[in-house]
N, C-alpha and C positions, 0 to 999 in steps of 0.2 A: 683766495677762498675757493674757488672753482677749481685750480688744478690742486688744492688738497682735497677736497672730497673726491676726483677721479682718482686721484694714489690712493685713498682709501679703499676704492670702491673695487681699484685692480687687486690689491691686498687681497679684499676679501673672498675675490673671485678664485687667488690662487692657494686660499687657503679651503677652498672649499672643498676640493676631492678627498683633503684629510678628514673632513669635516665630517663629512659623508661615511668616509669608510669604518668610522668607530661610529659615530652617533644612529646612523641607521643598524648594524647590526645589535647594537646596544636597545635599542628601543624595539626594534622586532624580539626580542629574548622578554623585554618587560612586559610589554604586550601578550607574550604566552604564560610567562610566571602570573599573571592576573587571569588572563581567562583560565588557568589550571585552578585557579586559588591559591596558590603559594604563599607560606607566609610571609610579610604581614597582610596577604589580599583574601587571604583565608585560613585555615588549617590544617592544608597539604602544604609537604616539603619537598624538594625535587634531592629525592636519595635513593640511586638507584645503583641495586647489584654490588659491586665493591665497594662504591660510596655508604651504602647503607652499611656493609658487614665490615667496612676496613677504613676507608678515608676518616668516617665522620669519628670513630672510637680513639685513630690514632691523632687527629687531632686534638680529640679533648685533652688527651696525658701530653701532648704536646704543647697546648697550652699553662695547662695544671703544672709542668715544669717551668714554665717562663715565668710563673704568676708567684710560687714556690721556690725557687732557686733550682731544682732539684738536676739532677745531673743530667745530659743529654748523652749521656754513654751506656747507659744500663738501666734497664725498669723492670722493677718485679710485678707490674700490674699487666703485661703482656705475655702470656703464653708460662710457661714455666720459668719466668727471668728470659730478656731478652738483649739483644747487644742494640742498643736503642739507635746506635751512632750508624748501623749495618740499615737500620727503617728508617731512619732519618732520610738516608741519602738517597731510598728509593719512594718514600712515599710523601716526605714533607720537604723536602730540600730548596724549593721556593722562597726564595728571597722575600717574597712578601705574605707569608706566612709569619714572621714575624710581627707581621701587624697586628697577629691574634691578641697580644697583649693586651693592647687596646679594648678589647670586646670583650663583654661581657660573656662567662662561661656559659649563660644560660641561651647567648644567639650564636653559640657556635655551630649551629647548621645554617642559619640564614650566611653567616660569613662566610662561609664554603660556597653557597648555592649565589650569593650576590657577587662574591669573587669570579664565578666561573664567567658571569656578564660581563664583566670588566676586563676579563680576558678574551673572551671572545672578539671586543671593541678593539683592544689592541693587536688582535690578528689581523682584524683590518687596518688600521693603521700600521703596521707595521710592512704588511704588505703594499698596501701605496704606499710609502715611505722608498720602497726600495723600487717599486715600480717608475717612480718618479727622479728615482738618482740614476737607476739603468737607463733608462729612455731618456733623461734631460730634459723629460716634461713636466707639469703641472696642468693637463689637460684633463679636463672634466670624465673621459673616459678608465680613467686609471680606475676611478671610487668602483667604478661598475662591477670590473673583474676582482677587486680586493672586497667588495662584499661576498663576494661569490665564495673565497677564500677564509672568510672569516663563519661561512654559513653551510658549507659543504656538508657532504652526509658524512665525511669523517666527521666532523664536529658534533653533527646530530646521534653520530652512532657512539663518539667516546668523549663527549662533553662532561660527563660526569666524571673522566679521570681527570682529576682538577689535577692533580700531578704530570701529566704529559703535556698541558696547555704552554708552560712557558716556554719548552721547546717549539710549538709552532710559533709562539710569539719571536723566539728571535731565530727561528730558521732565515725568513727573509732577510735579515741582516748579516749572517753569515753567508748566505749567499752574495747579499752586496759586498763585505770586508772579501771572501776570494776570488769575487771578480776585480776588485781594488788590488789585492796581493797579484793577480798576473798582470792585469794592464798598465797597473802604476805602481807595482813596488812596494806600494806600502800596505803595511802587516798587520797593521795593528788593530783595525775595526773587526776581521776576520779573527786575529789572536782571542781577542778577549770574548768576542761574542759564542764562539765556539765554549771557550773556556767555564764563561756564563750556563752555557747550557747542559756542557756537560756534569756541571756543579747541580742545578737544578733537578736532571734528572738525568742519570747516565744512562739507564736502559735504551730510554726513545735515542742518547744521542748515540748508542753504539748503528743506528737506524743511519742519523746524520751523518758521522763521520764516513761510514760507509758512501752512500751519495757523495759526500766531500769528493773524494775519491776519483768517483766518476765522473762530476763535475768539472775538478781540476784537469784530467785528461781530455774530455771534451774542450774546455777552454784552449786548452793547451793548444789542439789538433785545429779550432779554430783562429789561433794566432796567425798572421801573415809571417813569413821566411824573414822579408825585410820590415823595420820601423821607421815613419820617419824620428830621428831627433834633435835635437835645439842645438848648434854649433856656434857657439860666439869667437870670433876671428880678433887678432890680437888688434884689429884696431877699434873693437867693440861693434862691428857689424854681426846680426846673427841672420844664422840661413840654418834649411834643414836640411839634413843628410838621410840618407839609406844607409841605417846597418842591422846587421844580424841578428834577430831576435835572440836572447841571452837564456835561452830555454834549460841549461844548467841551471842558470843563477834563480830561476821563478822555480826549479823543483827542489833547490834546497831551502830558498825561502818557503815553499809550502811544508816538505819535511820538520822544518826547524820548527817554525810557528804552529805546526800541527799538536809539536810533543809538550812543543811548552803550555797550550790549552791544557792537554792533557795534565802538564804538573802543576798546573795553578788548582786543578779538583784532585791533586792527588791527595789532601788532608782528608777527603771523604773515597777516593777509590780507592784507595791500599787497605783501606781497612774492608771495604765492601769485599774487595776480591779473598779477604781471607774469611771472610765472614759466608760467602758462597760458596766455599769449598765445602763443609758443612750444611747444604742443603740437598731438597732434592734435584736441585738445578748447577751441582757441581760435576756431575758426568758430561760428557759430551760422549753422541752416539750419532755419527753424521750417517744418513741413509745411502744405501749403496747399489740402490733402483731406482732410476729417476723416472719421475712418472707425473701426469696430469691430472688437476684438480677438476680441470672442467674450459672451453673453449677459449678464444680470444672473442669469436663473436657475442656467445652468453654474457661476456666481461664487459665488453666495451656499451650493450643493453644498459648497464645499472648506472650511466651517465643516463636516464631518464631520472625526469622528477616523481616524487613522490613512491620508490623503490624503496623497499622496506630495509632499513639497514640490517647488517650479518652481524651479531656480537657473541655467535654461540661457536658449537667447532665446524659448522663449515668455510670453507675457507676463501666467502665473495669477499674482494676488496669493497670496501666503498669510497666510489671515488666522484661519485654528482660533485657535481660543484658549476652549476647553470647547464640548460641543456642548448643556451649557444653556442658552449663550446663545438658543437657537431656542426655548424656552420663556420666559425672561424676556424677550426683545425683544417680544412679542405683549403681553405681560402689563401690561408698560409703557407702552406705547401706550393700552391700554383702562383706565389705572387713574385715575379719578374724583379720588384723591388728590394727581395730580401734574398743575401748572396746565397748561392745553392750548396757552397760544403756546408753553413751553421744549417739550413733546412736536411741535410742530410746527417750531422753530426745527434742536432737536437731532437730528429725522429728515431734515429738510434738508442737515446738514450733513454725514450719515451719505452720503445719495445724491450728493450732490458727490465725498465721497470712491469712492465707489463708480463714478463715470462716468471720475474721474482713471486709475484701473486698465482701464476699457475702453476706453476713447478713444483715438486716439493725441496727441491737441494736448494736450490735459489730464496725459496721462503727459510728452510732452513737458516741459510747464512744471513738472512737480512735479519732476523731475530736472535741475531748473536749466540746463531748455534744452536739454538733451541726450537722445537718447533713450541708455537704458542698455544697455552690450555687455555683456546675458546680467545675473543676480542683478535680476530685475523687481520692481515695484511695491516699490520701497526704501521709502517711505514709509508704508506700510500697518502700524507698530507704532502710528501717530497712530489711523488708524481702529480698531485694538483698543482704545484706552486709553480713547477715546470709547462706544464701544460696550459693554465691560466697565463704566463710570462708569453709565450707564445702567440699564443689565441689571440694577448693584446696586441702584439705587434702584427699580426693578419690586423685586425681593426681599423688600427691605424696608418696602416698600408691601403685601407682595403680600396681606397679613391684609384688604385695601379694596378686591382681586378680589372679583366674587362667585364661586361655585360653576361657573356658565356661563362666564363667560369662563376659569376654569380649565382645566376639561375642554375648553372649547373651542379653546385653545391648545393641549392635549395635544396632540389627532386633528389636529390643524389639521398637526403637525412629523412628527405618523406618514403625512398624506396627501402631505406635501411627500417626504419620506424615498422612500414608494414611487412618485412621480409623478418624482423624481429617478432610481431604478432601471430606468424604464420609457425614462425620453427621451437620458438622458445618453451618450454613445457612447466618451468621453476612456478612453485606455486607463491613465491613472490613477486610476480609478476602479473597482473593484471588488464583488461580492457582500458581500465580509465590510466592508466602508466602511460599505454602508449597514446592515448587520444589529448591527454593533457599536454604530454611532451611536443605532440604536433600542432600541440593550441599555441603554444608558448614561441615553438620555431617558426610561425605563419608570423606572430608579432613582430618578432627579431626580424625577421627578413624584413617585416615593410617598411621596420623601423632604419634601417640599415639602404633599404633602393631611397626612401627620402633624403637619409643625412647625404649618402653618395652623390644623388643627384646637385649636394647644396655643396658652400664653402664651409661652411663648418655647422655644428648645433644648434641648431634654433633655438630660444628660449622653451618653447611648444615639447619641440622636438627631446629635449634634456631632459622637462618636467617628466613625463612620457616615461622616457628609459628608466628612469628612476624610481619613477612608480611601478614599473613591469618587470623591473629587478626583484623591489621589495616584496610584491605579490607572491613571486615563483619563489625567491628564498622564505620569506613568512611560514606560506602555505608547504614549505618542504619541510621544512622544521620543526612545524605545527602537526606534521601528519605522521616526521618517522622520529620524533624525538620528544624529550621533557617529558618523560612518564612521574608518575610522582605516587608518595607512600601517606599515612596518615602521621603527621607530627606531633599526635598528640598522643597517637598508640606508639609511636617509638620512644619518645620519653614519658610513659606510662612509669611510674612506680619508681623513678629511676631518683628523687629527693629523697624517698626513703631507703633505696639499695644504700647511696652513699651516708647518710646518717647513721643509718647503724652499724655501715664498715668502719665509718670515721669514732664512735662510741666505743668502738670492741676494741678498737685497734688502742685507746688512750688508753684502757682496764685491760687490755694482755701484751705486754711488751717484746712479748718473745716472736720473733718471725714464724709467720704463718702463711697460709692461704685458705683464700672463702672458693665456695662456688656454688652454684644456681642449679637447682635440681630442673628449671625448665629456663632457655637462654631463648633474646632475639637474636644476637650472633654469639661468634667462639670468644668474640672481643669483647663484653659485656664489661667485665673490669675494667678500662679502659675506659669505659665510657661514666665508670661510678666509684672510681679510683680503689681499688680494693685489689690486693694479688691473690692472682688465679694459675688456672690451670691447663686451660684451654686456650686455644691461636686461632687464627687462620690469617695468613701470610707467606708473601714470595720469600720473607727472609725466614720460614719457620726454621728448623732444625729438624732435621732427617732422620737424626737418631735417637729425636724423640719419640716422631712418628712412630719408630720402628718396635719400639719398647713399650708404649700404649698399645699398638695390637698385638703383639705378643701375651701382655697383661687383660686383654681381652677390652681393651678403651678404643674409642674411637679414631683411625689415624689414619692421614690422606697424604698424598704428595706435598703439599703445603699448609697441612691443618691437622689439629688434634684438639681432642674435647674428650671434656669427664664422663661424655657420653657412655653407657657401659661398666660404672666404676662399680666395687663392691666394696664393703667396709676395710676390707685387706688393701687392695689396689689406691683406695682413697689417702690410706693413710700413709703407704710408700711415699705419695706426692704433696705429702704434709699439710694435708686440708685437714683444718683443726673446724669448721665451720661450714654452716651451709645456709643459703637466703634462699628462701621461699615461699611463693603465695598460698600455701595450703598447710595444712596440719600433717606432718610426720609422723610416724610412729614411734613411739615413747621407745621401745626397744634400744631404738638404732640411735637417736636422736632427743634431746635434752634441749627445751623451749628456753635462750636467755635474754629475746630481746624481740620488740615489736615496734614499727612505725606504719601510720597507716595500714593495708593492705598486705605489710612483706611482714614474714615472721623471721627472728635468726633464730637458727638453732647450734649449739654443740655437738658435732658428732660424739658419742660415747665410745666409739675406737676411734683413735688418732693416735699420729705419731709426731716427737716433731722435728724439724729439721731436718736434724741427725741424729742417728745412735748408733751402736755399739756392735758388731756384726763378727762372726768368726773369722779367725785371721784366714782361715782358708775358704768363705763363702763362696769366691768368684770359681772356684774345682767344685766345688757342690751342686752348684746352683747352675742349669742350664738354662735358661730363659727361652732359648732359641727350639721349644717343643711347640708340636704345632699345635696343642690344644692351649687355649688361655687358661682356663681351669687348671688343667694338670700343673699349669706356670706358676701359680700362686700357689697351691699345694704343696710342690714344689719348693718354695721358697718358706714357706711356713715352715718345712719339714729340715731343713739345710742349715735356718735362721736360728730356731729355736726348739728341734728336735720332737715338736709337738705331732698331733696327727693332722691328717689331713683334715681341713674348715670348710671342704666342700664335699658331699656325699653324692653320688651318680642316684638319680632318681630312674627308678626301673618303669617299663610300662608302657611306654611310645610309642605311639603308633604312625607310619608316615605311611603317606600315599602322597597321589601325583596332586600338589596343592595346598595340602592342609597336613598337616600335626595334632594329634591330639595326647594328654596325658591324665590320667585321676590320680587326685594326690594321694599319697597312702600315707603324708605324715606331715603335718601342721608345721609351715617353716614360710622363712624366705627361699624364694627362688630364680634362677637364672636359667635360661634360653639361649644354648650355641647354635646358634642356626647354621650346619654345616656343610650346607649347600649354598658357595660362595657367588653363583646367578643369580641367586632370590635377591632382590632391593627392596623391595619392599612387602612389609606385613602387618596384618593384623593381628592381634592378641584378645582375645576373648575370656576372661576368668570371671567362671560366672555368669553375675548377669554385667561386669562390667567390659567394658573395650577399650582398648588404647592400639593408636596408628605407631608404629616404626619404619622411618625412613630409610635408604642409603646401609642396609644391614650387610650389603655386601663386601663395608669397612671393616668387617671381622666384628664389631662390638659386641657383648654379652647384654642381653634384652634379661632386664629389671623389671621384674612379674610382681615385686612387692612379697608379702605376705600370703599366703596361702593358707588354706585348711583342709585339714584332710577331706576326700569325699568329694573336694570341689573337682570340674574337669577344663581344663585347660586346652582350647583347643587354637591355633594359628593357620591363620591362614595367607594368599598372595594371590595377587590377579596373574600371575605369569603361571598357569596351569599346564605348562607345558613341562614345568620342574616339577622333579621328585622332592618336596620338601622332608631334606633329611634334616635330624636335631638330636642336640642332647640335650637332656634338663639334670637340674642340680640344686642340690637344697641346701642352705648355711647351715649347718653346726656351730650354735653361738658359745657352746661350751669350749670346743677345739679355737673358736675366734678370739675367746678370753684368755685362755691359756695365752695363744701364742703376742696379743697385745700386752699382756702383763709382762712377759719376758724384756719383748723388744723396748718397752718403757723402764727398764727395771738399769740400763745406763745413757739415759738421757745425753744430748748436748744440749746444753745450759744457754739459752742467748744471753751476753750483757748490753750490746748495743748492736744495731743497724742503718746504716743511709742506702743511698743507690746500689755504691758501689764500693760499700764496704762493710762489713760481717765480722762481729767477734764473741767470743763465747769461750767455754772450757765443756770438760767430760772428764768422768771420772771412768777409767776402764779395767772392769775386775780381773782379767788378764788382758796380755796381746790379743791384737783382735784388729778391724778392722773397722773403720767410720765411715760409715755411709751416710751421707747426704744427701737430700732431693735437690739439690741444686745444679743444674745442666753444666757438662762440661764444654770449655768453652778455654784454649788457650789465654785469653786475655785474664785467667783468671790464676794470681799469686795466691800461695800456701803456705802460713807459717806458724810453724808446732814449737810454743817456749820460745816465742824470740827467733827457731833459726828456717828460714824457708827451705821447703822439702817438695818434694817431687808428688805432684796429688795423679791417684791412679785414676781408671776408668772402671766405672761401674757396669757389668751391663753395658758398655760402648756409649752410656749416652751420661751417668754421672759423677760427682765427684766424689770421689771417697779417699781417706787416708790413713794411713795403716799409724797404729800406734802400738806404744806397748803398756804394760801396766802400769795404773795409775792416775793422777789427775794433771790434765795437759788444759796450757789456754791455746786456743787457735784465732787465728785472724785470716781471712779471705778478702784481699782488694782485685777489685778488677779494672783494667785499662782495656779499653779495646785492641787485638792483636794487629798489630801496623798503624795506629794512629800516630804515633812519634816518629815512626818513619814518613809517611804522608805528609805532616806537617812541615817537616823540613824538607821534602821534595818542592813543597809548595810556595813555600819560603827561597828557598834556589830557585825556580822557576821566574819567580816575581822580581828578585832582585837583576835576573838576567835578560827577563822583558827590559825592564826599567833601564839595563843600559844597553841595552839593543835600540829603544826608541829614541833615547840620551843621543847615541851615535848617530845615528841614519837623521835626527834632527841637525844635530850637530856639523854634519857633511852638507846637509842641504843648505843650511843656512850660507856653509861655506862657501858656497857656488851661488847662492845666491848674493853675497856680497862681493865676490868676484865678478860677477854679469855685471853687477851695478857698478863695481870701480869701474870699469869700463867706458861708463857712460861718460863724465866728462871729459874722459879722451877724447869719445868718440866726436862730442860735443863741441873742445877746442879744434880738433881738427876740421869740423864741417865749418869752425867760423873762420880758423885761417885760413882753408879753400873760400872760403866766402870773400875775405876780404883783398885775397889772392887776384878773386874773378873782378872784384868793385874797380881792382887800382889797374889791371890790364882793360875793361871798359874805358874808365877814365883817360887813361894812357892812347888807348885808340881813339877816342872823338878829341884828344885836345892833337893826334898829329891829322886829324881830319879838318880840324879847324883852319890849321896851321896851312895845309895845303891848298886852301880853299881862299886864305888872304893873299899868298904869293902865286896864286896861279902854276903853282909846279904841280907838276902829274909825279906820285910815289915810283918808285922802284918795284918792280917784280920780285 
């Protein structure tokens, strides 16, 4: 009974640094979601920046297909039609995403915001996990550094990209599988883990395999020349020899096993990368000045606690992750115990990473080429996991400091602390930064001269650390993270958006798009299942972008919205409807539905899908005029031969700041603000005012209705521009003309799913079909049965030339490279599988070969045995022998 309760009690002791390194970051995270209020502890949500305008929308439609059947290749509730499989792989590609099934649609922000704790938990755990296979310990100090790991200001500064988290999760695991693939050969922890994560999320792991890289050459460089290894001698004796480290044979198994990670996610990268060419992140433009963001010294400052994290565009790493590291990195360095080429290999590789964050070509390439819009130095959880690995090993060394270099490290982090108060100017940086930082290094150290002094942790001593851990992470986390939004103004009105898109959509069969005269994001569909018009995402389409602001709509490097639109522009992009909380104008707008607080209405110009266009529109029609207005006029005039639907209003006045106009004639109006520095304005008509943001998007500012007499006046706090403008009034009579025409050869919808589209047109001559449907290679065209070749609209839509008459058409679409991917993926896996087959295979064979061995080895020790028994006996019986007859032996 007694020696099982001590096995038990060793059990538990050895399980406890895993114990620790999930359940205390996990329980610091719940303890802040509660004092925030977070729901369910109150009615704040922790949705912050992407998460609010992109995580939490794409999840919804990612669940909304799992719950639906609906296709994970294409969604028309995303932007203008979107290649769902190309977001998939960058924003949902988490394996345990899938569990949104499960969850009810209505907690899909609590499953995001409770997942990201759960992830968190398993950063540390997964960090002890490899800290304890590297080390071949289970030592109570592991947990220390893997909470550190799991609570770092990278954490606190991009916790909210619930999409990058898996990668930190099994970073430390690929790091264990390639230190496993060079010391011992074997591949396969590395293969898959890698694989894992480049499937999860390839962006962070173009980060990883990078590092990989570097890693593996370090390794490499710290191998020894000679190994010893295991020689079994053919009479089953083994002994070990010196030979040659096989540094071939470890760089083709890291090549090998590198490419086949990569073709295990090629079902999702072959299609990404054709899907990226198509963005605004399909150029590369490497810098060809190299040049400095800012010191080594400044840098290595933001290893204090409670340092405000960077997530906008300047370019601090964060990289806290406890401010003991400033006492064990010294320690490490000087300790006698640990060989001096890894101490020189692994400060090497620290300073590498460290110039990738000041540099710009270095940051460059670590961001796959790109430099990053705002969220800096994404890469820098690599430099904590390295430098945490380190720091532990000084720790546990640290008994092979002497005295002097102790102490000498202390003063050394208190001369840095006040030489950093003295030079540093950044106004994130403060008084109590450094005083706290020096509160926390006075503990460390005295906690570090007792343990030295002892054999090992006192129970006193443990409780201590553990508690002085949790405070400084808690309090670091608590001060530069978990910002939180109201949950209950984010899903405001959003039961009735989706009812009445779900209502309209059963009563108009034909493909359509809604959209919101005022959004909380560009993603708004998405979150209320309805197709739109509006994005914002890394995988948008560029030459959407580029054709909203030409059209005078809203359009950014990774975003476009209806921002901007005019009854002409709206119905290009086939908004048959629009949701919103206020009363429209009877004009423009025709009331067919009401829930609660949202009204729908029918636009009265609309167009849909597709119609009918002159076979020569794409020579008529030049888009690429730098006025939006002219653009549409333009197209009205090319389409349907009408006049122009927008009239130049005379009368403007600009000076430095403000705009003013009196209307001289009762109408709808629009604002080119043509001074492309102005961002922001205000609009005064009358006695009313409305704010406009970000106007340096090119968008046309929507004045509403006007009357004459009234005066119009804008204004901008940037008084240093000349606010130049054009105003312009609709012409509803030119507006009717030319939507009568454009409706007068409709394309007919008969059916729709995701990712398929069929219909007819009847066309009164040769002519030209144009579509609002984004072009997109993965998308098949077929006219009567026979598939034809679909042109480019405008560079960004589909259109197909037809001739006269009535045609059925069908549109499917596959994602471009998903059939190749899959079978890369598929070869990949079959060639793991007998790659492991073998290398099992061969071992096993050497292992049953040692083992034949052994009863050789076995009969021969007992025939020597019995060898030795019978010449014993043979000597005492002629000793006997000589000892009855008194003769003396021979020589």
């Amino acid at each position: 009974m007694t020696r099982r309760k001590s096995r038990q009690k060793t059990t538990m002791l050895e399980k406890a640094p895993f114990l620790l390194s999930f359940f205390i970051p996990v329980l610091i995270m719940l303890g802040i979601f509660i004092q925030r209020q977070i729901f369910p502890f109150g009615d704040n949500s922790f949705l912050r920046t992407d998460m609010y305008h992109q995580y939490a929308p794409f999840m919804n439609e990612f669940m909304e297909k799992l719950k639906t059947g609906g296709s994970l290749s294409y969604s028309w509730n995303i932007g203008m039609g979107s290649n769902f499989t190309a977001l998939y792989a960058y924003y949902l590609a988490s394996p345990v995403n899938w569990l949104a099934i499960l969850v009810p649609q209505s907690l899909m922000i609590e499953f995001m915001s409770y997942m990201i704790v759960l992830k968190i938990g398993l950063c540390g755990f997964t960090f002890c996990y490899y800290l304890s296979r590297h080390f071949k310990t289970r030592d109570l100090g592991i947990s220390f550094f893997s909470i550190f790991y799991a609570l770092s200001a990278y954490m606190a500064a991009y916790s909210w990209n619930i999409m990058w988290l898996d990668c930190l999760i099994l970073a430390p695991l690929v790091l264990l599988g390639l230190e496993r693939l060079v010391k011992e050969d074997n591949c396969l922890l590395y293969c898959i883990t890698l694989g894992l994560s480049i499937i999860s999320n390839y962006y962070i792991s173009i980060m990883i395999c990078i590092f990989m890289v570097l890693y593996f050459i370090a390794l490499m460089i710290m191998e020894p020349a000679r190994q010893d290894v295991r020689s079994v001698a053919a009479d089953g004796s083994v002994t070990m020899v010196k030979k040659r480290t096989p540094y071939l044979k470890k760089c083709v198994n890291f090549g090998v096993y590198s490419l086949l990670a990569g073709g295990l996610a090629a079902f999702l990268l072959i299609p990404v990368l054709f899907a990226l060419k198509m963005t605004a992140s399909g150029d590369i433009n490497i810098p060809k000045t190299l040049t400095s963001y800012f010191s080594c010294f400044e840098m290595i400052a933001r290893h204090f606690v409670n340092v405000k994290v960077e997530i906008g565009l300047d370019h601090w790493p964060n990289i806290y992750c406890g401010v003991a590291v400033l006492l064990f990195f010294p320690l490490y360095m000087m300790n006698k115990k640990i060989p001096k080429k890894e101490k020189a290999v692994k400060g090497v590789l620290l300073f590498i990473m460290l110039i990738g964050f000041s540099l710009n070509i270095p940051n460059f390439i670590w961001h796959g080429f790109h430099f990053p819009n705002s969220l800096p130095a994404r890469q820098s959880f690599l430099y904590i996991a390295i430098l945490l690995t380190m720091c532990y090993e000084g720790y546990r060394n640290i008994k092979a400091n002497t005295s002097a270099q102790f102490f000498g490290s202390f003063w050394g982090v208190v001369i840095f602390i006040f030489l950093c108060e003295a030079i540093i100017t950044e106004e994130t940086f403060s008084f109590k930064e450094y005083y706290v930082t020096l509160f926390f290094i006075c503990l460390y150290a005295l906690l570090l001269y007792y343990y030295k002094k002892g054999k090992s942790w006192a129970p006193t001593l443990a409780i201590l650390a553990v508690a002085v851990i949790s405070v400084e992470a808690s309090m670091n986390t608590a001060l530069t993270s978990v910002t939180t939004t109201s949950r209950v103004s984010y899903l405001e009105n959003q039961d009735s958006f989706r009812t009445l898109a779900q209502k309209i959509e059963k009563e108009d069969t034909s493909l359509f798009r809604i959209e919101k005269d005022s959004r909380k994001t560009k993603n708004d569909a998405a979150l209320a299942d309805y197709h739109s018009a509006s994005l914002f995402s890394s995988t948008a389409n560029a030459h959407i972008s580029d054709l909203y602001k030409a059209l005078g709509l809203e359009g950014n490097t990774n975003a476009y919205s209806y921002t901007g639109a005019t009854p002409l522009s709206s119905s290009l992009l086939g908004i048959k409807y629009t949701l919103s909380l206020k009363e429209l104008d009877s004009d423009l707008y025709t009331l067919q539905d009401e829930d609660g607080n949202v009204n729908l209405y029918k636009n009265r110009y609309s167009l849909p899908i597709g119609f009918m266009l002159p076979s020569d529109m794409l020579d008529r029609w030049d888009y690429k005029i730098l006025n939006p207005v002219e653009v549409q006029n333009s197209f009205a005039t090319a389409a349907t031969r009408c006049g122009s639907i927008f009239v130049s209003a005379q009368g403007g006045s600009s000076s430095i700041g403000q705009y003013t106009l009196t209307v001289e004639e009762s109408g709808f109006y629009y604002i080119d603000v043509t001074n492309s520095s102005i961002k922001d304005v205000s609009v005064t008509v009358g006695t009313n005012t409305k704010d406009f943001s970000n106007v340096d998007r090119g968008y046309l500012l929507d004045l509403g209705k006007c009357t004459a007499g009234t005066t119009i006046t804008l204004t901008t706090e940037q008084d240093e521009q000349n606010f130049t403008a054009a105003a312009y009034r609709l012409d509803i009579n030119q507006l009717n003309n030319c939507m009568n025409a454009l409706n007068s050869q409709p394309f007919i919808t008969d059916q729709y799913t995701d990712t398929y589209l069929s219909g007819r047109v009847t066309a009164k001559e040769d002519g030209l079909l144009y579509t609002s449907i984004a072009y997109e290679k993965g998308w098949t065209v077929k006219v009567d049965g026979v598939e034809v070749e679909p042109q480019l609209f405008a560079d960004t839509m589909i259109a197909v030339p037809l001739t006269e008459g009535t045609h059925s058409l069908e549109f499917t679409y596959e994602p471009d490279g998903l059939t190749k991917g899959i079978l890369i993926s598929l070869v990949s896996l079959i060639l793991l599988c007998i790659l492991t087959a073998g290398t099992y295979a061969v071992r096993r064979k050497r292992a049953a070969s040692a083992a034949a061995q052994i009863p050789v080895k076995q009969e021969m020790h007992r025939a020597a045995a019995e060898k030795a028994a019978d010449l014993v006996t043979e000597t005492e019986n002629k000793k006997k022998e000589t000892k009855d007859t008194g003769d003396t032996p021979e020589k």
